[in-house]
C-alpha positions in Angstrom: 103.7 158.9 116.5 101.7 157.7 119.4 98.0 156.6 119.4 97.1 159.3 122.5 98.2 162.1 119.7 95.2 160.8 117.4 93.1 158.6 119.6 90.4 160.7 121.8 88.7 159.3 125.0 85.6 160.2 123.4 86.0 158.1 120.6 86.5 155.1 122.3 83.8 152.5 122.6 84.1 150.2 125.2 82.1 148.0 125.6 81.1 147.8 122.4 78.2 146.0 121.7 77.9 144.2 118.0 77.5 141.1 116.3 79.3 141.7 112.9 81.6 143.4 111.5 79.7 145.6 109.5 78.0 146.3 112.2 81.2 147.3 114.2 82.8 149.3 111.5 79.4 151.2 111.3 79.4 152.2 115.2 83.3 153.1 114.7 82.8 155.6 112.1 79.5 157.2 113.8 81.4 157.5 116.9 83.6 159.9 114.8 81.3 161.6 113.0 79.4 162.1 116.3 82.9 163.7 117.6 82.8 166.0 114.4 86.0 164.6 113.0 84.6 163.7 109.5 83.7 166.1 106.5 81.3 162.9 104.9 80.0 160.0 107.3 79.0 158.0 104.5 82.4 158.4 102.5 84.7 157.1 104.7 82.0 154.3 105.6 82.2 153.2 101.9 86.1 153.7 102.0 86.5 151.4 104.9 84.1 148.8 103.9 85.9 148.9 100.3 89.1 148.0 101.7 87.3 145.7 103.8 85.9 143.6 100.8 89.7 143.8 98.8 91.4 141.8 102.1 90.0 141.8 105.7 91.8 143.3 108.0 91.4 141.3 110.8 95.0 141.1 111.1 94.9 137.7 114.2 95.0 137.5 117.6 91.8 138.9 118.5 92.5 142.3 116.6 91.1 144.1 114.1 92.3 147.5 112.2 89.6 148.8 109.5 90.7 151.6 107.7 90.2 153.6 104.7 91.5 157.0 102.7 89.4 159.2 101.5 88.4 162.5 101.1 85.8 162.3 103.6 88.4 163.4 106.7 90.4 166.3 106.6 92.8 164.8 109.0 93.8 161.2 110.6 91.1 160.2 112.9 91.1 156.9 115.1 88.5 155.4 117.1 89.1 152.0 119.3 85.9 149.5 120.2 86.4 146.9 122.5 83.8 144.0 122.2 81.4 143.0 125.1 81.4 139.4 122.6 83.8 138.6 120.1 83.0 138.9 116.7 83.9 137.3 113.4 86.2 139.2 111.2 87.7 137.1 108.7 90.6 137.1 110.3 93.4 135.7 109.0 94.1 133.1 111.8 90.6 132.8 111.3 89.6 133.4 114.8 86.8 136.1 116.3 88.1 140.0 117.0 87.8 141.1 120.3 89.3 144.7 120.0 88.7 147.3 117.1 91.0 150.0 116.2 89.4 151.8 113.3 91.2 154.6 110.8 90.1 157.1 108.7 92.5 158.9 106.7 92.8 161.5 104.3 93.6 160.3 100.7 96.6 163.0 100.3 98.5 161.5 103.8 99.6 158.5 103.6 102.8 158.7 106.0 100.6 159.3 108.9 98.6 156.4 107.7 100.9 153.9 108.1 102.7 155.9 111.2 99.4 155.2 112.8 99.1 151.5 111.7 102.8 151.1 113.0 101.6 152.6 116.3 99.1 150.3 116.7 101.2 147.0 115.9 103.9 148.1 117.9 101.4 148.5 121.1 99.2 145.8 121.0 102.3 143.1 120.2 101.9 143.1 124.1 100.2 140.4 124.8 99.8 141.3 128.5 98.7 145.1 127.7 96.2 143.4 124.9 94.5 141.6 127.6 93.8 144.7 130.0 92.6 146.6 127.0 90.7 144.1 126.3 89.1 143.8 129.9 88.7 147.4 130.0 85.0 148.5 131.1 84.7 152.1 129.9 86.5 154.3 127.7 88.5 156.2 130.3 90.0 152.7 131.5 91.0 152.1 127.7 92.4 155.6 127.4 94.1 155.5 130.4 95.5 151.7 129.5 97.4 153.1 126.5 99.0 156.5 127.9 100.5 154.6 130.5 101.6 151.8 127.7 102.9 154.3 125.4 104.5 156.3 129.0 106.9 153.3 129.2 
């Protein structure tokens, strides 16, 4: 799996302009529901901020991965934010989040799920790549970022 096959341009924020992560999260998920890919906005919200209050998953290093099941989304969904200002996060080095890759997924699929989580580690491990993406101006920069990335 690859993040182009589930990632749209037009659910890419970039810059993304918050100050928390609740904040963040809640931009994410509109951002999706604005792109008609949820079946209930406020579901997944409250699935997403759940998992977020069991263990943050501001996983270090400037990056961020919210997600949540639920049956609020038919199918996987992904949308990416990349922050004008870094936020905090709880990260677990502790440090702020500059980039936000948010997942919604359905509570019956969770091989996708953590396909997509795998897809995400394995591309941003780049420290190089995580830079431009994290420079990136506008969504079609981002977009264009990873499908030459995952091209290689």
């Amino acid at each position: 799996m690859q993040i182009t096959d589930i990632l749209e341009q037009s659910c890419i924020i970039a810059p993304l302009e918050s100050t928390c992560k609740e904040d963040a999260i809640t931009q994410l998920i509109d951002v999706l529901a604005n792109n008609n890919l949820l079946k209930d906005r406020d579901v997944v919200f409250d699935s997403v901020m759940q998992r977020e209050k069991t263990r943050s998953t501001g996983i270090g290093n400037g990056l961020a991965i919210p997600h949540g099941k639920s049956n609020g989304v038919s199918k996987l969904a992904m949308s990416l934010g990349i922050l004008k200002n870094e936020i905090e996060f709880d990260a677990i080095d502790a440090k702020p989040v500059k980039t936000i890759v948010l997942l919604a997924s359905p509570s019956s699929q969770t091989g996708p799920h953590i396909q997509a989580l795998a897809a995400i580690s394995t591309i941003m491990i780049d420290n190089e790549f995580k830079t431009m993406l994290e420079n990136a101006k506008s969504p079609e920069e981002a977009f264009d970022l990873i499908k030459k990335k995952e091209a290689k």
